[in-house]
C-alpha positions in Angstrom: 6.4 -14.2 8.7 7.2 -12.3 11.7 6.8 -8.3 11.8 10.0 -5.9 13.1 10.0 -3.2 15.2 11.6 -1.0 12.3 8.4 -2.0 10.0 10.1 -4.4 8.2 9.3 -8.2 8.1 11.8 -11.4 8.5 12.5 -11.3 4.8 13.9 -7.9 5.1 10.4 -6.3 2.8 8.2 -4.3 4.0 5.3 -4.8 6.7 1.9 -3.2 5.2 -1.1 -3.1 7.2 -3.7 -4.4 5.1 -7.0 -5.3 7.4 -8.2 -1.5 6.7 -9.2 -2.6 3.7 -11.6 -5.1 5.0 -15.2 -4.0 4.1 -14.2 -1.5 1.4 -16.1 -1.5 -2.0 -14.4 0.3 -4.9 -15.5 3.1 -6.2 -13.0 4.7 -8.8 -9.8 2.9 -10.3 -7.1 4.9 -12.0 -3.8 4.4 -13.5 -0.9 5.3 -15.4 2.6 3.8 -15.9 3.9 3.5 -12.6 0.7 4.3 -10.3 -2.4 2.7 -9.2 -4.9 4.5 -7.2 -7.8 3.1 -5.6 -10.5 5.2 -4.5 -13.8 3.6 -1.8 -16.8 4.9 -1.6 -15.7 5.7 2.0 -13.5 8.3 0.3 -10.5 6.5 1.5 -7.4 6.1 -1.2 -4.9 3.7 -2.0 -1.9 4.5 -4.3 0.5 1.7 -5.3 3.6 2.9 -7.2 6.2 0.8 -8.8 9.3 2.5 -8.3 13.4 1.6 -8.0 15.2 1.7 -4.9 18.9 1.1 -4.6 18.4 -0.1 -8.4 16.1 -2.6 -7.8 12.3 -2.6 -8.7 9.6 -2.2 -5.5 5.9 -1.4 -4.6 5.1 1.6 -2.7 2.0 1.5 -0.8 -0.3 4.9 0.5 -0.9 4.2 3.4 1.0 1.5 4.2 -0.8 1.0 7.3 -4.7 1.7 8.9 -5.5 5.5 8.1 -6.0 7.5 11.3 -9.3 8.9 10.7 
């Protein structure tokens, strides 16, 4: 599956950039209806929200790609 300029990828979803996560160790997990959030000990956070666009059910990821730091 190739990756698109416009951060999309050939199916059309969305391109998340997930090799910052490499190395992480969880420190803190936390959710409610429609949110997850991951906290690592390296005080970095990760939010995943099920939401509806255009009527139709998607993830939401924060950040969806490495953090600047």
């Amino acid at each position: 599956m190739g990756e698109r300029s416009d951060g999309l990828n050939d199916d059309g979803g969305c391109a998340v950039d997930w090799s910052w996560l490499a190395g992480e160790e969880i420190a803190e997990v936390a959710s409610s209806l429609d949110t997850l959030t991951i906290r690592f000990r390296s005080g970095a956070t990760l939010e995943v929200k099920a939401l509806l666009w255009k009527e139709r059910p998607f993830l939401s990821f924060k950040p969806h790609e490495r953090p600047r730091r």
